[in-house]
Biotite code that builds the C-alpha atoms (Angstrom):
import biotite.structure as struc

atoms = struc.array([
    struc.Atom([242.069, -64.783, -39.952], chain_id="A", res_id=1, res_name="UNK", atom_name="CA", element="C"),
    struc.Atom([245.178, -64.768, -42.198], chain_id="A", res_id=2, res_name="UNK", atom_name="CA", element="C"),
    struc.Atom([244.812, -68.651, -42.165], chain_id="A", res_id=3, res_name="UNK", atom_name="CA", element="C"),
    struc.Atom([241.332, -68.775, -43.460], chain_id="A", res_id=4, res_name="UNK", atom_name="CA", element="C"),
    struc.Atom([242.810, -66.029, -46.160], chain_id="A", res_id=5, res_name="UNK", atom_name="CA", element="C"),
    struc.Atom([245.521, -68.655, -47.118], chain_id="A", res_id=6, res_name="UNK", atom_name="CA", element="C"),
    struc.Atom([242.693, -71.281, -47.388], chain_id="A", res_id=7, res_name="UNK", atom_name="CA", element="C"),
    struc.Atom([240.082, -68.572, -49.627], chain_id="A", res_id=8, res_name="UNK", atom_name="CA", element="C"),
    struc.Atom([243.531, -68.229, -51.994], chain_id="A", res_id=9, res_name="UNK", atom_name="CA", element="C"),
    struc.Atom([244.263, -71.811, -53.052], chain_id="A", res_id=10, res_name="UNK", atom_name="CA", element="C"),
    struc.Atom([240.549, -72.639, -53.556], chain_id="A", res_id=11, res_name="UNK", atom_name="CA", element="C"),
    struc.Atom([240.070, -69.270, -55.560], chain_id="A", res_id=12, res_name="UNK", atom_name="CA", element="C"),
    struc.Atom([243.424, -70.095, -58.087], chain_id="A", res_id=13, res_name="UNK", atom_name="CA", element="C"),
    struc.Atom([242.316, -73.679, -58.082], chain_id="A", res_id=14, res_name="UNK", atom_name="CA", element="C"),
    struc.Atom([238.830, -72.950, -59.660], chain_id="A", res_id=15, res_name="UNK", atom_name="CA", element="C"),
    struc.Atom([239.471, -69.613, -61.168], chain_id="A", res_id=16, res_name="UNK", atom_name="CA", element="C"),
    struc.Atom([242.271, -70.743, -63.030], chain_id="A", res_id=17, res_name="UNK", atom_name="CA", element="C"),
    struc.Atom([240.486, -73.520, -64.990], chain_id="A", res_id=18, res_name="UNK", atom_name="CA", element="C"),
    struc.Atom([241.265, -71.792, -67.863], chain_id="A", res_id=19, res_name="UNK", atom_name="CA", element="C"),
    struc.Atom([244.765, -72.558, -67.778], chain_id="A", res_id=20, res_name="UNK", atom_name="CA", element="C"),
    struc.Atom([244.071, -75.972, -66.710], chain_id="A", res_id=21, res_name="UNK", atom_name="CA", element="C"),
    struc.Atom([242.702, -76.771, -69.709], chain_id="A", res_id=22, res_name="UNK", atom_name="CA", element="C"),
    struc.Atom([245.523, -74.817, -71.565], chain_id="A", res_id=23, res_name="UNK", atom_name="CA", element="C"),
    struc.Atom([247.965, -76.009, -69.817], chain_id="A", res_id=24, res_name="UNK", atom_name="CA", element="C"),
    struc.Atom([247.199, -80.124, -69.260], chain_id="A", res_id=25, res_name="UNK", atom_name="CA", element="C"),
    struc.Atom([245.785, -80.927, -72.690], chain_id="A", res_id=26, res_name="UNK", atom_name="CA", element="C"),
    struc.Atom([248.507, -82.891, -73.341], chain_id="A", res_id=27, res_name="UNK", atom_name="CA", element="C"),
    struc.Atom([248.334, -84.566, -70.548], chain_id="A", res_id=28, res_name="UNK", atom_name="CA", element="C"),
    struc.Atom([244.817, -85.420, -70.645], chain_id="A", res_id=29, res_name="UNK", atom_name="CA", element="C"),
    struc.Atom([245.818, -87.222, -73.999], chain_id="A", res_id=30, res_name="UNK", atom_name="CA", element="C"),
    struc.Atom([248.475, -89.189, -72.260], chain_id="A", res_id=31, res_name="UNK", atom_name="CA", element="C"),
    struc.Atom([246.070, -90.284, -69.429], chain_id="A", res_id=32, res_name="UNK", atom_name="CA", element="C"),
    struc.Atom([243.319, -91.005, -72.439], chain_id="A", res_id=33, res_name="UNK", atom_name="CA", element="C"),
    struc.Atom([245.303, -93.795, -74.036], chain_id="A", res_id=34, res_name="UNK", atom_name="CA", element="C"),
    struc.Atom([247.050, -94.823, -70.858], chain_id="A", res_id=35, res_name="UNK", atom_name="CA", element="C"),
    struc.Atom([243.171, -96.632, -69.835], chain_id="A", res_id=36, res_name="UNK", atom_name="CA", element="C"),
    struc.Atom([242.976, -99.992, -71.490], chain_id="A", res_id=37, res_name="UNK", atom_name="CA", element="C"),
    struc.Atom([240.025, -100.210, -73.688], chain_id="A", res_id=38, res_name="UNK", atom_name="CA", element="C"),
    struc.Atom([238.616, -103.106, -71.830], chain_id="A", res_id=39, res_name="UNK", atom_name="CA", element="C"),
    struc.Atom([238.854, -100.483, -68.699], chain_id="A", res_id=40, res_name="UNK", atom_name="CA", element="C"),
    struc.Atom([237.139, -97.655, -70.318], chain_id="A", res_id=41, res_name="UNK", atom_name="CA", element="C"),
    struc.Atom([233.805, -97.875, -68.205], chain_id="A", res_id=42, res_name="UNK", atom_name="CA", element="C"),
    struc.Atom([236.288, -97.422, -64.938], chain_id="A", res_id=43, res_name="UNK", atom_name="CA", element="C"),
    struc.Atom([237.266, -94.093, -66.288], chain_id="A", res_id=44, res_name="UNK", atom_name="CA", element="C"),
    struc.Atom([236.469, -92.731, -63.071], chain_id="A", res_id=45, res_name="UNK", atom_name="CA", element="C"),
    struc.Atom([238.639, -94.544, -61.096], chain_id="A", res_id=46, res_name="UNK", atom_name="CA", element="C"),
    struc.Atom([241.457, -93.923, -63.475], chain_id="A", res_id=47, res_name="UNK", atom_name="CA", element="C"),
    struc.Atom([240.585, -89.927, -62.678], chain_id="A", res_id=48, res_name="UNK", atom_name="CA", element="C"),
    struc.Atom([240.077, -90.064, -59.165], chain_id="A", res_id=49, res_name="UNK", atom_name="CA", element="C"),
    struc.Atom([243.457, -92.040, -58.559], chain_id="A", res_id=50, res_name="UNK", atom_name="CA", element="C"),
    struc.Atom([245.359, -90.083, -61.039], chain_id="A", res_id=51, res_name="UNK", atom_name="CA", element="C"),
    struc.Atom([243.778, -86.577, -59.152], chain_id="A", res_id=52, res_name="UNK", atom_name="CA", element="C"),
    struc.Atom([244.688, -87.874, -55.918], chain_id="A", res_id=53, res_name="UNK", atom_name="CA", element="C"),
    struc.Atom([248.008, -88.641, -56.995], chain_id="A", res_id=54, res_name="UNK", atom_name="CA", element="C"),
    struc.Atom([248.476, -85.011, -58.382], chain_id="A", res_id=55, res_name="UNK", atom_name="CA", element="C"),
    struc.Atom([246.920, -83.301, -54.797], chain_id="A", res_id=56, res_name="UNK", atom_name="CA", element="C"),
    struc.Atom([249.156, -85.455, -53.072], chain_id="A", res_id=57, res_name="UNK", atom_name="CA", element="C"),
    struc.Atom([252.689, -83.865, -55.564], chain_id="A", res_id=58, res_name="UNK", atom_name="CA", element="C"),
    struc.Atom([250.822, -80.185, -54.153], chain_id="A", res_id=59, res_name="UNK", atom_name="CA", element="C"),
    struc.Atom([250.901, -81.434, -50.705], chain_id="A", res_id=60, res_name="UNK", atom_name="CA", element="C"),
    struc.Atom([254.422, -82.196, -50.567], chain_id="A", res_id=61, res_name="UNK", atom_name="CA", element="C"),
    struc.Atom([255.684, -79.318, -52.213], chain_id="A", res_id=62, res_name="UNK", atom_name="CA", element="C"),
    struc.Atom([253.082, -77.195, -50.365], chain_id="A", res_id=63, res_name="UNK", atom_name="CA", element="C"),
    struc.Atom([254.502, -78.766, -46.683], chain_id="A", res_id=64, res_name="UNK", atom_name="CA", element="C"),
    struc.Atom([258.704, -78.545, -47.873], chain_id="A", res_id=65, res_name="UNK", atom_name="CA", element="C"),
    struc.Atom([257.461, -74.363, -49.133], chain_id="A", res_id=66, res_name="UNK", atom_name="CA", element="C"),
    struc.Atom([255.887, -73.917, -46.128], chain_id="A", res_id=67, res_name="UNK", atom_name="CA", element="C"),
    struc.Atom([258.496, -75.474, -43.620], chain_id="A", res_id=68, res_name="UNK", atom_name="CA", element="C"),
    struc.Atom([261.506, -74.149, -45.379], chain_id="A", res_id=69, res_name="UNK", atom_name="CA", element="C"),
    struc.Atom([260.169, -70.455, -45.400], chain_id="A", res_id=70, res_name="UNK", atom_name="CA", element="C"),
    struc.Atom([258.550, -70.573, -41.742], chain_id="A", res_id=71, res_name="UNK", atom_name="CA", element="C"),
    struc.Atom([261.988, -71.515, -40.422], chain_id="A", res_id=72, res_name="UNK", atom_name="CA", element="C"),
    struc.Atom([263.548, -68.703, -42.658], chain_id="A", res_id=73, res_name="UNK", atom_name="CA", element="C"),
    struc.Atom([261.371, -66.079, -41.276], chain_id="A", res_id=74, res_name="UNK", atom_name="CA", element="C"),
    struc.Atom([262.026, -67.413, -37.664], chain_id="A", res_id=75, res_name="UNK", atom_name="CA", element="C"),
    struc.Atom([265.447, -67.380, -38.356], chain_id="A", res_id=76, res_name="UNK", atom_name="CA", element="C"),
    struc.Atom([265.678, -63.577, -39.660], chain_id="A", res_id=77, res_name="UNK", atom_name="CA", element="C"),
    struc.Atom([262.565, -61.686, -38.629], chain_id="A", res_id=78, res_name="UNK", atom_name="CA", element="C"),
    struc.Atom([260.602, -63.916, -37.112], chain_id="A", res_id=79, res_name="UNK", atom_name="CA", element="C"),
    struc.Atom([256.455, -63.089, -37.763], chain_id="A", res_id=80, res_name="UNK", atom_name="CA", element="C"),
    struc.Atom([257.129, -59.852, -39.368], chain_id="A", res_id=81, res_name="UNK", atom_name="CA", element="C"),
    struc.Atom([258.965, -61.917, -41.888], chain_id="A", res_id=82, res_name="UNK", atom_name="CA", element="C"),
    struc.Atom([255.668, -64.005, -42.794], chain_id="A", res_id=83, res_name="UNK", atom_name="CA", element="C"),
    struc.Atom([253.914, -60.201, -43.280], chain_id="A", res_id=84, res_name="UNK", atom_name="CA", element="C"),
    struc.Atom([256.417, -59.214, -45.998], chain_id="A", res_id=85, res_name="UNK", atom_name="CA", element="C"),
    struc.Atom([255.963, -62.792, -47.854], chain_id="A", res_id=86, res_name="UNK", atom_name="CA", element="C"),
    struc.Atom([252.469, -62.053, -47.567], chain_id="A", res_id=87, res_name="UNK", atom_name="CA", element="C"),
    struc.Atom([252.651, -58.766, -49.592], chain_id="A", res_id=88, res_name="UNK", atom_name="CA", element="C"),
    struc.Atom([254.505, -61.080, -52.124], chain_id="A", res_id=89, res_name="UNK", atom_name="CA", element="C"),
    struc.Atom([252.011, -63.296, -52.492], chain_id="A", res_id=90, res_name="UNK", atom_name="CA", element="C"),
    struc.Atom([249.329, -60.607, -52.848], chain_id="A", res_id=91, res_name="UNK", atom_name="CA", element="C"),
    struc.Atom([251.113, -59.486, -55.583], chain_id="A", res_id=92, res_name="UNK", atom_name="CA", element="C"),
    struc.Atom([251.544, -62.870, -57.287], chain_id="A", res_id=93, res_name="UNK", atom_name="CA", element="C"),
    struc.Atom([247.467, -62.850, -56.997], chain_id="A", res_id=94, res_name="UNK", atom_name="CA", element="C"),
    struc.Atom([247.606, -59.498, -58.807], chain_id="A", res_id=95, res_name="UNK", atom_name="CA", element="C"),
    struc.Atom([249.975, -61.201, -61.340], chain_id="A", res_id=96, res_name="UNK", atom_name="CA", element="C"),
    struc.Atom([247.888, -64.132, -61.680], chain_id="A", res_id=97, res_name="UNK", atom_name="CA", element="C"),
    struc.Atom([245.080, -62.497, -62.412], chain_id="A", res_id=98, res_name="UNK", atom_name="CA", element="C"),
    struc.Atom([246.474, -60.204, -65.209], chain_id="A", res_id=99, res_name="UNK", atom_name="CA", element="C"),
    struc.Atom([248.044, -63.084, -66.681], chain_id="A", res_id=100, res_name="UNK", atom_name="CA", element="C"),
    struc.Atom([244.647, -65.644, -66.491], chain_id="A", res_id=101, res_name="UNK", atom_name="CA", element="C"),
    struc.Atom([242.704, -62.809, -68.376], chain_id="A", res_id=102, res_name="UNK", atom_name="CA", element="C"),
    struc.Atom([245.312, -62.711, -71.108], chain_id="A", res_id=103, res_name="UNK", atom_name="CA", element="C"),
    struc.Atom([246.201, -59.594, -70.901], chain_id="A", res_id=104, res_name="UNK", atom_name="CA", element="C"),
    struc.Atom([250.010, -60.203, -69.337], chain_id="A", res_id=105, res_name="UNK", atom_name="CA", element="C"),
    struc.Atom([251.878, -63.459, -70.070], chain_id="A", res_id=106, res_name="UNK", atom_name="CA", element="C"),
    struc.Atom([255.029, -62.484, -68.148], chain_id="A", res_id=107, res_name="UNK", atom_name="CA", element="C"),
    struc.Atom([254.291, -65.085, -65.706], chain_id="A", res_id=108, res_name="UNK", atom_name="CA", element="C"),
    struc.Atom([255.534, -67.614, -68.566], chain_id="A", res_id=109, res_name="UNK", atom_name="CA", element="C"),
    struc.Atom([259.105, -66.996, -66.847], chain_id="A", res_id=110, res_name="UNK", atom_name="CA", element="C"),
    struc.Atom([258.460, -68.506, -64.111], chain_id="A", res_id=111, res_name="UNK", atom_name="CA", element="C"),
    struc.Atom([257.044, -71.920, -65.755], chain_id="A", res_id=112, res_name="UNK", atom_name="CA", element="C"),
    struc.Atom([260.416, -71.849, -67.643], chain_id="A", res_id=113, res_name="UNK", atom_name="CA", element="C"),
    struc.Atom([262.102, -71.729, -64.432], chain_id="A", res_id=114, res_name="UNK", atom_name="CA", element="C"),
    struc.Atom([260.792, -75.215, -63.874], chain_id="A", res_id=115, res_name="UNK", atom_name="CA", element="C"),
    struc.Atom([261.369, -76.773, -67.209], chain_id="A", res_id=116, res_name="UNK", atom_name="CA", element="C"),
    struc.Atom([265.137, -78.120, -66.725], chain_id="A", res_id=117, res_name="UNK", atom_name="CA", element="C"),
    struc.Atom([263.400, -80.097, -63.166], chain_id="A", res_id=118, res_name="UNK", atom_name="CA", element="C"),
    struc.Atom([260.556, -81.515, -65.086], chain_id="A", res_id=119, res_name="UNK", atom_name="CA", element="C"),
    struc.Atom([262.874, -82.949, -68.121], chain_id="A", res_id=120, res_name="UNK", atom_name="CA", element="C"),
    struc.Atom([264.213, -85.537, -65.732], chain_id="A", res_id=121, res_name="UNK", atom_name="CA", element="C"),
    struc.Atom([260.716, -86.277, -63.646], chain_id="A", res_id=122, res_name="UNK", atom_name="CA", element="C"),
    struc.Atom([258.396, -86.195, -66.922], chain_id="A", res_id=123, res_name="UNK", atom_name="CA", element="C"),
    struc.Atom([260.084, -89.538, -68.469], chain_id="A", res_id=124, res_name="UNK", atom_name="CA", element="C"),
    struc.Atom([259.167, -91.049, -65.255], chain_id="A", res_id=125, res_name="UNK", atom_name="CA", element="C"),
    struc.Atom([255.507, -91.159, -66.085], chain_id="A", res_id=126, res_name="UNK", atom_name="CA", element="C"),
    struc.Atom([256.468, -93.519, -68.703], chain_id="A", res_id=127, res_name="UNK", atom_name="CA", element="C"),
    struc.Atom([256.844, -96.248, -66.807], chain_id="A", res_id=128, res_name="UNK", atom_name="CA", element="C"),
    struc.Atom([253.063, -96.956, -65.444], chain_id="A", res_id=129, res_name="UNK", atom_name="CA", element="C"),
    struc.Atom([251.454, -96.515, -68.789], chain_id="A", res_id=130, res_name="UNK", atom_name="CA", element="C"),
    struc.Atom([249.209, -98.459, -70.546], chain_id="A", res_id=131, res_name="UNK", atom_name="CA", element="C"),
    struc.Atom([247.623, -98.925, -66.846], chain_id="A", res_id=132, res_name="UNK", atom_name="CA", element="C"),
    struc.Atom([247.657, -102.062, -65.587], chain_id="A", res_id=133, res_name="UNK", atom_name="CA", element="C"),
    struc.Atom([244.899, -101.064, -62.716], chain_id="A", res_id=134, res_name="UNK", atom_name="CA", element="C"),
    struc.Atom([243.262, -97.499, -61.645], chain_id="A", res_id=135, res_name="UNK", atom_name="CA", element="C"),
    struc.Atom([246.322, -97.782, -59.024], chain_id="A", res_id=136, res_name="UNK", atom_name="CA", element="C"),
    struc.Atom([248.638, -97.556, -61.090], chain_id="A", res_id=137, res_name="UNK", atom_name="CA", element="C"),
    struc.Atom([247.175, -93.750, -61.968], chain_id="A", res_id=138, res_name="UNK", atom_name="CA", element="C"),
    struc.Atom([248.318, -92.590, -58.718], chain_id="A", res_id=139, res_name="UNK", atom_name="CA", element="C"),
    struc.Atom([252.162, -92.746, -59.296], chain_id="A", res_id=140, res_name="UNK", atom_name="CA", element="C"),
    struc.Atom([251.417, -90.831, -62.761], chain_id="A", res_id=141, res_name="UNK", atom_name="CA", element="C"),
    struc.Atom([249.371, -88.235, -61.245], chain_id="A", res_id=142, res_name="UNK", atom_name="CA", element="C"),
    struc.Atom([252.231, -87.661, -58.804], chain_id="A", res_id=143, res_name="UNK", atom_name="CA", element="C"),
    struc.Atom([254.795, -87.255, -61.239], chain_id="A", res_id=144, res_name="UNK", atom_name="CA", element="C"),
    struc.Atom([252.716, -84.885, -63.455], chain_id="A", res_id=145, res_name="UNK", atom_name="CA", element="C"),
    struc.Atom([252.071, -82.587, -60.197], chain_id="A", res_id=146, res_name="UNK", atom_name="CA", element="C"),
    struc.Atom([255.035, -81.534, -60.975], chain_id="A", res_id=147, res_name="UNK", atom_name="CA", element="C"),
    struc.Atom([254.350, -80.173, -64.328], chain_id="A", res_id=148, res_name="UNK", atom_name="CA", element="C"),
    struc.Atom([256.082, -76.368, -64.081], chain_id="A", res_id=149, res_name="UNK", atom_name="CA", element="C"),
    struc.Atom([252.818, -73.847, -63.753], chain_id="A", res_id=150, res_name="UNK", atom_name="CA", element="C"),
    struc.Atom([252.462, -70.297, -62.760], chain_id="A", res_id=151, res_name="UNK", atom_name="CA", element="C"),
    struc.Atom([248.980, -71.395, -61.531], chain_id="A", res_id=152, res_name="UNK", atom_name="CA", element="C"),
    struc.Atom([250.750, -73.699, -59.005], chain_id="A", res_id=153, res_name="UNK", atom_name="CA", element="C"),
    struc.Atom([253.634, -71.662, -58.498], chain_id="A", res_id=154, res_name="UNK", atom_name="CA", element="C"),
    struc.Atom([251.749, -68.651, -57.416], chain_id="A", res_id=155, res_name="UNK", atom_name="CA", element="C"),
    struc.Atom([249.637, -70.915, -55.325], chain_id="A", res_id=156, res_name="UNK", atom_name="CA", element="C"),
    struc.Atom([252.726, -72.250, -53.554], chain_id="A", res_id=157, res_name="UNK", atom_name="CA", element="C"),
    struc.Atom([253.140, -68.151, -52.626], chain_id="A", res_id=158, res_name="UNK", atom_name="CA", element="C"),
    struc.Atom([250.474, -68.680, -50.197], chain_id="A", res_id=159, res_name="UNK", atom_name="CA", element="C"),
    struc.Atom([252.354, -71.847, -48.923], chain_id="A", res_id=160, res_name="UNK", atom_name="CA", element="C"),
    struc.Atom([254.992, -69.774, -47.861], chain_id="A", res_id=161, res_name="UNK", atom_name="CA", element="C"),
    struc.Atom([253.145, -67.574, -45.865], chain_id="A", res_id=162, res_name="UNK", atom_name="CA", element="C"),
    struc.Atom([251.044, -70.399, -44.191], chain_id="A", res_id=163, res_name="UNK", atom_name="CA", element="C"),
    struc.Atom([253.519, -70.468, -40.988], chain_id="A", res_id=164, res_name="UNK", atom_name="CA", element="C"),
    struc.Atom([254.651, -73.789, -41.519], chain_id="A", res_id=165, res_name="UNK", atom_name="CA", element="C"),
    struc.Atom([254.748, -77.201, -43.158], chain_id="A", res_id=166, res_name="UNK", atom_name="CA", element="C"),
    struc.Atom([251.376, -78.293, -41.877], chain_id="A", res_id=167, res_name="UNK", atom_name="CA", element="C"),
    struc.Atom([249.780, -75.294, -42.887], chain_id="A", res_id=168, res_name="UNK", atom_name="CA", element="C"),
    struc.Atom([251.632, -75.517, -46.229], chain_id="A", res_id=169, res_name="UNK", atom_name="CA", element="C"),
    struc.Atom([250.127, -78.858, -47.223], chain_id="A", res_id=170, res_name="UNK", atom_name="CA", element="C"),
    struc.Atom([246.710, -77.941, -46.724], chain_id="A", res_id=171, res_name="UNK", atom_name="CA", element="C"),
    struc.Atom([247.150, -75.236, -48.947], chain_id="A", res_id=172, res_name="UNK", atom_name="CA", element="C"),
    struc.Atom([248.394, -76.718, -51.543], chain_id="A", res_id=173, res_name="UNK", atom_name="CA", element="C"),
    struc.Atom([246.005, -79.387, -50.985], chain_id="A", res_id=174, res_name="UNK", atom_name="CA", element="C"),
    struc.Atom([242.854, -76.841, -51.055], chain_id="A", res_id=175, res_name="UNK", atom_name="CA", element="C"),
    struc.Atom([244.470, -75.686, -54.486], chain_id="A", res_id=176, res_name="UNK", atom_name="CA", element="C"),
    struc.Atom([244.390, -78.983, -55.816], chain_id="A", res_id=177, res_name="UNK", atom_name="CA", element="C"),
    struc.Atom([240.754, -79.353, -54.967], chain_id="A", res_id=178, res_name="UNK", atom_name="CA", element="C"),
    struc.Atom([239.975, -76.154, -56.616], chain_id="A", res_id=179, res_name="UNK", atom_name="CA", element="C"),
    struc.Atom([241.450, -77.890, -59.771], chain_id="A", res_id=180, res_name="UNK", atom_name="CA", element="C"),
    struc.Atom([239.035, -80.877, -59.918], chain_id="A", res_id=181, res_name="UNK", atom_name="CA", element="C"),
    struc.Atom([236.046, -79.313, -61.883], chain_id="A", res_id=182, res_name="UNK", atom_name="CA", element="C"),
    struc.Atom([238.780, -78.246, -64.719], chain_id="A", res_id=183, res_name="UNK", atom_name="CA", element="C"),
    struc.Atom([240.684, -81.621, -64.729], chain_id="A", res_id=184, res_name="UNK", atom_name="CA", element="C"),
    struc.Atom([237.601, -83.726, -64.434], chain_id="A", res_id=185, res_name="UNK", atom_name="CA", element="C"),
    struc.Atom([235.941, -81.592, -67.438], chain_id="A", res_id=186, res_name="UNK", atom_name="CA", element="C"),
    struc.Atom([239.368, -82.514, -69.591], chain_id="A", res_id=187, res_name="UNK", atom_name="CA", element="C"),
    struc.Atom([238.968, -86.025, -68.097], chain_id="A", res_id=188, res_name="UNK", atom_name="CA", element="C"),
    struc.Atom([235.704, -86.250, -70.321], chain_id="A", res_id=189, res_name="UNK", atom_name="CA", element="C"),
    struc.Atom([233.501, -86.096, -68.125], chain_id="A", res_id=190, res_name="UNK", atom_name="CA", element="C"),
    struc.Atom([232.177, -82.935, -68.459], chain_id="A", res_id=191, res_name="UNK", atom_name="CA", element="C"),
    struc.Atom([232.708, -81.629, -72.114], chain_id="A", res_id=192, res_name="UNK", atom_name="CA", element="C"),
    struc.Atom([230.573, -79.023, -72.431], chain_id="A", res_id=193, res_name="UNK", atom_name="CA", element="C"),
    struc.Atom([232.288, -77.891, -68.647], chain_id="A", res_id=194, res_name="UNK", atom_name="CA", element="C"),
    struc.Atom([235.561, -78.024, -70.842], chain_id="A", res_id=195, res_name="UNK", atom_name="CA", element="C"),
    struc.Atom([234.170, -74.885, -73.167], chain_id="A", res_id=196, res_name="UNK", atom_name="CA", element="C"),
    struc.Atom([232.563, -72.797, -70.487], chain_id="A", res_id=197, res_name="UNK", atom_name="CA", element="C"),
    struc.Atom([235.701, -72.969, -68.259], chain_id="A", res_id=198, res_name="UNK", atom_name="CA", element="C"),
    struc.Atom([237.894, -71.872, -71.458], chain_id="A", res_id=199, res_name="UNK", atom_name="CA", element="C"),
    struc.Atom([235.423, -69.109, -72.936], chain_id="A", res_id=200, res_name="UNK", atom_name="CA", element="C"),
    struc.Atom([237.659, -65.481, -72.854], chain_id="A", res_id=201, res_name="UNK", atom_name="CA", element="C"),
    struc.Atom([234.779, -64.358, -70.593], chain_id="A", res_id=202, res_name="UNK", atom_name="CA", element="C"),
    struc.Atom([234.844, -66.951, -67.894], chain_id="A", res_id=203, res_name="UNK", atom_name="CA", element="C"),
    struc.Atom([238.727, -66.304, -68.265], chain_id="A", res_id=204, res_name="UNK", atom_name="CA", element="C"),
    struc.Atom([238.664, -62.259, -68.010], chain_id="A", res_id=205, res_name="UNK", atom_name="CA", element="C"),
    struc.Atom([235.988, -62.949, -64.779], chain_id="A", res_id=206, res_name="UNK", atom_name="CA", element="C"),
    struc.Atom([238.814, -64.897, -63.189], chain_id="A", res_id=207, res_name="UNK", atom_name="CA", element="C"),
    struc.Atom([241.310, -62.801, -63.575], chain_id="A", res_id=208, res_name="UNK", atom_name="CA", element="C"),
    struc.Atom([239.145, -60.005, -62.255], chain_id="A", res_id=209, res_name="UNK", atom_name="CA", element="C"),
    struc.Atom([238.321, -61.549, -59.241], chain_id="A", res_id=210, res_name="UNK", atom_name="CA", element="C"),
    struc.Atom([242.191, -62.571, -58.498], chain_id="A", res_id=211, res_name="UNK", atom_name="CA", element="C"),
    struc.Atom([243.231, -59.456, -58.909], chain_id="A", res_id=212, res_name="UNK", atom_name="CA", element="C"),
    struc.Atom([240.296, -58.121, -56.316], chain_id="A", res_id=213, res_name="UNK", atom_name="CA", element="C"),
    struc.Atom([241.211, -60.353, -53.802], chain_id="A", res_id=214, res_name="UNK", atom_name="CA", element="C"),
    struc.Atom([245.186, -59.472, -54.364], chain_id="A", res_id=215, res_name="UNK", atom_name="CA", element="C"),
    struc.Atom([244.638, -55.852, -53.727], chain_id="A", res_id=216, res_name="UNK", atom_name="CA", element="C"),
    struc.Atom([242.489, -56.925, -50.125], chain_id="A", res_id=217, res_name="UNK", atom_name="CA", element="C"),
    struc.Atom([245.464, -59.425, -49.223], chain_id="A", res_id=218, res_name="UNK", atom_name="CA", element="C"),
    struc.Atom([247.971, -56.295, -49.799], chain_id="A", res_id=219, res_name="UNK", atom_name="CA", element="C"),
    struc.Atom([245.495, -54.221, -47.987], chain_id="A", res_id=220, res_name="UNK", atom_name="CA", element="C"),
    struc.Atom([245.547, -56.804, -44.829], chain_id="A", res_id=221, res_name="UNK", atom_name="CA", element="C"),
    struc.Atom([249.127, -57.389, -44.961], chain_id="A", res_id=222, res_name="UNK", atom_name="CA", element="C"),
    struc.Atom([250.083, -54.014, -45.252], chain_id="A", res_id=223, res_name="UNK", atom_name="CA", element="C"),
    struc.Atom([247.411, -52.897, -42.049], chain_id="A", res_id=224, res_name="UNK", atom_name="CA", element="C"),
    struc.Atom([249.359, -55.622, -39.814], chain_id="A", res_id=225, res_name="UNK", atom_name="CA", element="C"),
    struc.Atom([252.810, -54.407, -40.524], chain_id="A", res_id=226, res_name="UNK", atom_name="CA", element="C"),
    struc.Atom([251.455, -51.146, -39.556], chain_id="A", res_id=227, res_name="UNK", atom_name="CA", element="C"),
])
């Protein structure tokens, strides 16, 4: 049960927090835009569907070394009753999340800033595969900009670390990234008027409604197996 609730949590921030996608990766929707040589414009959609896998993949990893690291932790120290207490943690990051896709809390902002000194030395990377000399070459580029510091992917990676291992961990963080396709695809251009729906205050303040919802029944669950 608490697996398929891992699974419902990464698809849910993936797709409910297209919003902040689009917020959040404008930039780098630019970057990919004029990365495609002109000649290769018709291919667009190879460009996005390397460049996407490239950027699940990034989740993957991170999702796996999350998962691993704290699944030996909690064996370690407190073994399954560890997992339970990360799992309240990770409800409340939901809570968070939610609050903070609505716009009605930005404290999450901390934690993206926590990321920033990382991603000064990994962002120049992307330099060196643009223009694209082939759709392939959008897969080492959507790697390095999976690791673009997010509170979308960081409170995704909570439910990583309650997965029970790196396996587990991976397909979280893969399931996010999956939930993220209608958003990045829509700032890919292929789905403008997508682009405006998923960024309207309402579709925003539903999100964050729903995340918060589903928070307070992971807290509710957690707190029901520790007792």
């Amino acid at each position: 049960m608490t697996g398929q609730l891992d699974a419902y949590a990464a698809i849910l921030i993936g797709l409910l927090g297209a919003g902040h996608c689009i917020a959040m990766c404008g930039g780098v929707a630019a970057a990919f835009s004029m990365a495609i040589p002109q000649t290769q414009r018709r291919w667009q959609w190879l460009y996005l569907l390397s460049y996407n896998t490239g950027r699940i993949v990034s989740y993957a990893v991170a999702g796996a070394l999350v998962g691993g690291v704290f699944a030996g932790l909690a064996d370690i120290s407190m073994g399954k009753q560890g997992l339970l207490w990360l799992r309240l943690l990770a409800g409340i990051m939901m809570i968070l999340l939610g609050v903070y896709l609505a716009r009605w809390w930005s404290g999450l902002l901390w934690l993206e800033r926590l990321g920033g000194g990382l991603w000064r030395h990994i962002k120049p990377l992307a330099g060196r595969f643009v223009p694209f000399r082939s759709p392939l070459a959008a897969l080492p580029f959507g790697m390095i900009w999976g690791w673009l510091p997010c509170g979308l992917v960081y409170s995704a990676l909570t439910w990583s670390a309650v997965s029970g291992g790196a396996t587990q961990g991976a397909l979280v963080m893969a399931l996010f990234g999956l939930g993220t396709l209608p958003a990045l695809l829509a700032l890919g251009g292929l789905a403008g008027s997508l682009r405006h729906w998923l960024n309207h205050p309402r579709f925003r303040q539903f999100s964050g409604i729903l995340l918060i919802l589903y928070g307070i029944f992971s807290l509710y669950e957690a707190v029901m197996l520790l007792g």
